[in-house]
C-alpha positions in Angstrom: -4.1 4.6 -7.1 -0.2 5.3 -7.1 1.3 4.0 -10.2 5.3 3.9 -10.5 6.0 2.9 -14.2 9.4 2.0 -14.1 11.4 2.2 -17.8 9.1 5.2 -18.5 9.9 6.7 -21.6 9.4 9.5 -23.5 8.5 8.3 -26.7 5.3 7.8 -27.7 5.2 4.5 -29.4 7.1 2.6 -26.5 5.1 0.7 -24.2 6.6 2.5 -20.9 5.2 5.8 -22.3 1.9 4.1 -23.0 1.4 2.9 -19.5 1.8 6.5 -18.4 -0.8 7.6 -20.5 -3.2 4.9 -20.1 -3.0 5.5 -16.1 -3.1 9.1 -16.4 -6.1 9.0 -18.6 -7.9 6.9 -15.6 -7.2 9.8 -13.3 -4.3 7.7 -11.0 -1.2 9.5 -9.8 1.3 8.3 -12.0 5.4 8.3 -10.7 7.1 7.9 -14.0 10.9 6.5 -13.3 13.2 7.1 -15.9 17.1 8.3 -15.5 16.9 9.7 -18.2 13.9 12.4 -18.4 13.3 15.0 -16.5 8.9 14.6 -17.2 6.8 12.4 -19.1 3.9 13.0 -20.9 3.6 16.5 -18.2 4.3 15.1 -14.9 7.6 14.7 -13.4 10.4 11.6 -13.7 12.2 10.6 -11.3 16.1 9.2 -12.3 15.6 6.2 -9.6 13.5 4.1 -8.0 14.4 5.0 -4.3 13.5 9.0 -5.4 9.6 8.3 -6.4 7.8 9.2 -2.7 5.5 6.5 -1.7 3.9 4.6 -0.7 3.0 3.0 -3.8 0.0 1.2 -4.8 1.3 -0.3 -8.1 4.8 -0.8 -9.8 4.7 -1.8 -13.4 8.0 -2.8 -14.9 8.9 -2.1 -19.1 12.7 -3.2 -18.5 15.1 -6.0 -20.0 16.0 -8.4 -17.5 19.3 -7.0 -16.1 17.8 -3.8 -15.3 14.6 -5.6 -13.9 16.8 -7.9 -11.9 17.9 -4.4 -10.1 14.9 -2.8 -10.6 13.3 -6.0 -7.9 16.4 -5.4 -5.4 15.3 -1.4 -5.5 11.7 -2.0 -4.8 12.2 -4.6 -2.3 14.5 -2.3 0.0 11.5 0.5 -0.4 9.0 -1.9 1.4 6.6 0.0 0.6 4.9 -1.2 -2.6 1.9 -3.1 -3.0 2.6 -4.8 -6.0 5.0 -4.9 -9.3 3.6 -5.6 -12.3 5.7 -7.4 -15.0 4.7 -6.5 -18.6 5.3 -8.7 -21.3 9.0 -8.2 -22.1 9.9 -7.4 -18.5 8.6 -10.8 -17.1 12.0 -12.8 -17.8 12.3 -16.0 -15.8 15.4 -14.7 -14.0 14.0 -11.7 -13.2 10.5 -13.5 -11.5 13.1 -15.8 -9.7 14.8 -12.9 -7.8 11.5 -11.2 -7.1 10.2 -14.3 -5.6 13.2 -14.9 -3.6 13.1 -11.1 -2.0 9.3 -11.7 -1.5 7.6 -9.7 -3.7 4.2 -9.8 -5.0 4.5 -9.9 -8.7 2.2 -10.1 -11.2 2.8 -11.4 -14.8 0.7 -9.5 -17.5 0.2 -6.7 -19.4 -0.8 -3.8 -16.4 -2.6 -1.4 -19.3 -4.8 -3.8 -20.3 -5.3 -4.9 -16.7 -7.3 -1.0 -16.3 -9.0 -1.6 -19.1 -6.8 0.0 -22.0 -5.2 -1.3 -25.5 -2.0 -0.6 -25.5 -1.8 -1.2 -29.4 -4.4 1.4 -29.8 -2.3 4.0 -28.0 0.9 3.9 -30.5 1.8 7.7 -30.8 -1.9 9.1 -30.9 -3.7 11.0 -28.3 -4.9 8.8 -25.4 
């Protein structure tokens, strides 16, 4: 599977590094998105969400709402992903009422635990 995780981050104890490392760990191809980072975790970032190649299988969102609220408007005028995950903390109401009014397939809950991973177990440790 294609994984996007969009709000990737480089440290270790946030829950957008931990989604890389729990996909990873499974083997998927994982697109880390942060503007900020040139790689994560060993693979390469990419600064937006129009520079990840696709097609994608599976975006999973760790951002606040006004970033997710663009974040829906990016991935929407890609059409080309699957689906968009929104994590806990990323699944604020106005950010599920713009993705529903663009047409997007979302998908409220936690995407780690979803493959079969703790997050919580994977604070700063080796996954």
């Amino acid at each position: 599977m294609r994984v996007m995780v969009i709000g990737a981050s480089r440290d270790r104890s946030k829950y957008g590094n931990r989604a890389v490392r729990a996909y990873l760990s499974q083997g998927h191809a994982v697109l880390p998105v942060n503007p900020n980072a040139d790689e994560i975790e060993g693979v390469e970032a990419y600064a937006r969400i129009a520079d990840v190649p696709g097609p994608i299988d599976r975006a999973t969102v760790y951002l606040p709402a006004a970033a997710g609220i663009e974040a829906m408007d990016e991935l929407v005028a890609r059409s080309d992903v699957n689906e968009v995950w929104l994590n806990p903390g990323a699944d604020d109401p106005v950010v599920l009422d713009r993705a529903r009014e663009l047409g997007l397939t979302t998908i409220q809950a936690c995407s780690v635990l979803a493959i079969g991973e703790d997050p919580e177990l994977m604070s700063t440790g080796e996954h």
